[in-house]
C-alpha angles and dihedrals in degrees: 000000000000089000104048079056100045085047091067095049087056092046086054100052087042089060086041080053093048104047115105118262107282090008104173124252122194137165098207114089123233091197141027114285123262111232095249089055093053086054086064110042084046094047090049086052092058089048091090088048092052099048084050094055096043086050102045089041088038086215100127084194099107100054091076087038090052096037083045090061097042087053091046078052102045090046087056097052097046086055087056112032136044125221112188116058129209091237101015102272132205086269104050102077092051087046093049096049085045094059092038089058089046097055085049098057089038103053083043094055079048094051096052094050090050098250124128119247103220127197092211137040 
């Protein structure tokens, strides 16, 4: 499992690695969300939730729970979106926000269970 997490931390950054010089990131949506966008966005807002309750339980276990589900969401959402567009796209600067936000959380899950978060593998 730590790879599969650890997989979607080094996508990221390859998409980070891929956008085009001063691509536009922006958390606003220009659209409605697609549902596996709103699973997302739903699944980054718990992420505070879940570091208090490992910490006030001190059982670590549901930060890879918790980092496990984000990269099943995250999986999901790349099979079905994408995020780079040929010419930008009024999608593009949400997507890439989202998945800015994403790599963030996840290579802080990592963080907190002692596992490197790598931008390549």
């Amino acid at each position: 499992p730590v790879y599969y997490v650890q997989y979607v931390h080094a996508r990221i950054a390859g998409i980070f690695r891929e956008a085009t010089e001063g691509a536009e990131v922006n958390p606003m949506p220009t659209q409605p969300l697609a549902s596996a966008e709103r699973e997302i966005v739903k699944r980054l807002l718990e992420f505070p939730d879940v570091v208090r309750e490992a910490a006030s339980r001190r059982g670590p276990q549901g930060v890879p729970v918790y980092a496990i589900r984000l990269a099943d969401g995250f999986h999901r959402f790349y099979h079905e979106h994408t995020v780079l567009a040929a010419k930008g796209g009024d999608a593009e600067p949400f997507r890439l926000a989202l998945i800015g936000a994403t790599r963030t959380v996840i290579a802080r899950c990592l963080d907190l269970v002692g596992v490197l978060a790598p931008d390549r593998m």
